[in-house]
Each structure stands twice: as C-alpha cells, then as structure tokens.
C-alpha positions in Angstrom: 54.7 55.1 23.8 55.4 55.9 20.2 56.2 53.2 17.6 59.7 55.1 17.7 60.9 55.2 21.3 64.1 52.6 21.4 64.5 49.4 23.3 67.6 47.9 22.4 70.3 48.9 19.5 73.0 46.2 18.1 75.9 47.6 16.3 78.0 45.2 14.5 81.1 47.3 13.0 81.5 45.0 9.9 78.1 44.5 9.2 75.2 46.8 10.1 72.8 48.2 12.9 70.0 46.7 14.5 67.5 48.4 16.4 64.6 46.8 18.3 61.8 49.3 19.0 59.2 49.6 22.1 56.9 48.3 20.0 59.0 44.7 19.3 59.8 45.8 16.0 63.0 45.1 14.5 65.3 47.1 11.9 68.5 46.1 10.2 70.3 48.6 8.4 73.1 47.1 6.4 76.3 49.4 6.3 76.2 50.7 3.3 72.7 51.7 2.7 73.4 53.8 5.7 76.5 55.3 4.7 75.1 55.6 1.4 71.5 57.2 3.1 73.6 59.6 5.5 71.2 62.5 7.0 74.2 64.8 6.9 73.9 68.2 4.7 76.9 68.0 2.8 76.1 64.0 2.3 72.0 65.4 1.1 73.3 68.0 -0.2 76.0 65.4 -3.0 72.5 63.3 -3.5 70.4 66.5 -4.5 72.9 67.6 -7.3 72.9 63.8 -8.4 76.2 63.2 -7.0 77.2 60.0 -4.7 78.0 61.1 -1.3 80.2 57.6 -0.7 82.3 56.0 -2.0 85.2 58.6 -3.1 88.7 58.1 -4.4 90.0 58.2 -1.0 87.2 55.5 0.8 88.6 52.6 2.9 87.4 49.6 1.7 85.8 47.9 3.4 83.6 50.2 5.3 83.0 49.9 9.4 81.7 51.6 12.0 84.7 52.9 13.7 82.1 54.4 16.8 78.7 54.4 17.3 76.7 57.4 20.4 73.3 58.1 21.2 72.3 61.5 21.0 70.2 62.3 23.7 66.4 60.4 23.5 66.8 61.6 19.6 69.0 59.5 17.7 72.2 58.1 16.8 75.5 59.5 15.8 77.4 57.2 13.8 81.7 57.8 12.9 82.6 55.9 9.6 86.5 54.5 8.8 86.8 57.3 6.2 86.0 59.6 9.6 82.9 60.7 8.4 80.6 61.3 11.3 78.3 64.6 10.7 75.2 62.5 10.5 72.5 61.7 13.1 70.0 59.3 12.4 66.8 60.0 13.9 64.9 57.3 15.4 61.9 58.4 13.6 63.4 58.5 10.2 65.0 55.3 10.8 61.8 53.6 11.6 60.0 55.1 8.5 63.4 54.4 6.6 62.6 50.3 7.8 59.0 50.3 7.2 59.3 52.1 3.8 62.2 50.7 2.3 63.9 53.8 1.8 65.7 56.5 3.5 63.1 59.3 4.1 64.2 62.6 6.1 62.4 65.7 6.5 64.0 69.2 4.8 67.0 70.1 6.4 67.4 74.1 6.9 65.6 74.7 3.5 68.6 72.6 1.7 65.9 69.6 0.8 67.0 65.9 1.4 66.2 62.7 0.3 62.2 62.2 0.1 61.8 66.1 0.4 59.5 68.1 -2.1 60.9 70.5 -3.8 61.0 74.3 -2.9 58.0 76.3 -3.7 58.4 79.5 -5.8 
C-alpha cells in the first residue's frame, strides 16, 4: 500500500473535494484552488505564459462541480459549470498537492506545468 491508493472521496458540488487515503489521511481541496490548479495542458499551458487559466469573461459564477468520475485506479476527472472538464487529477499529485500546499504535477508531453523545471538547452 502506497500513501496514495484511495479509500473514500467526498464531492460536495458547492464546495470542494475530500479525499481520505489508505493511509487515514485526509485532503480538502476547496473549488477554486482546483479549478484554478487544473492539470489540463491548455489550463498549464495559460499558467506557464503567466496567464490565468480561470476565471474568463464568460465564467459562471459561482463555480460547481457539475460531475465528478474516477478514472480507472489513477485519478479523477472532474466537469466544471463553465464545461471545462480536460483535467485529471492524479491521486499522486493530489496527495503531494495536500501535503505541500501547492499544486505540483510532473511535465506534461515536454509542455512544462506547474512545479516543472524548465527545459534544458
């Protein structure tokens, strides 16, 4: 067992996701640090030219989880109100993302992401 194998997930639509892992440990995620912290690439790829990914012109206010699924053992696919739904949040990065403070994903196809270091040459 892994200290990022799931036990239990609780998604309140207004307010935020909790997830309890194997290991008893407990994660909130408030809504709009993960809207804000989406995995996504076009979401990383807005943060790594300095722009906001969320909120635009168009956002519904006030944001809510319109659908939540699991994907597979992996992760968690979450659908927005503004019907954004490309991201997947990895358990993994989740749990480092609860026990660091911060959102924290590995490089995605080369196009860097929050927490990635920068491309060599």
């Amino acid at each position: 067992m892994t200290n990022t194998e799931v036990r239990d997930i609780t998604i309140e639509r207004e307010r935020g996701v909790e997830i309890e892992f194997m290991d008893g440990h407990r994660c909130r995620f408030e809504l709009e640090e993960l809207r804000l912290g989406c995995p996504c690439a076009s979401c990383r790829g807005a943060r790594d030219q300095g722009r906001d990914a969320w909120p635009t012109n168009r956002s519904p206010l006030p944001l809510s989880i319109t659908d939540a699924q699991l994907v597979g053992a992996w992760g968690l696919s979450i659908t927005w109100n503004d019907g954004h739904s490309t991201g997947i949040y990895p358990w993994d990065a989740l749990r480092r993302w609860c026990d660091g403070g911060r959102p924290s994903y590995p490089p995605d196809s080369g196009l860097g992401g929050i927490g990635a270091s920068p491309p060599e040459g």
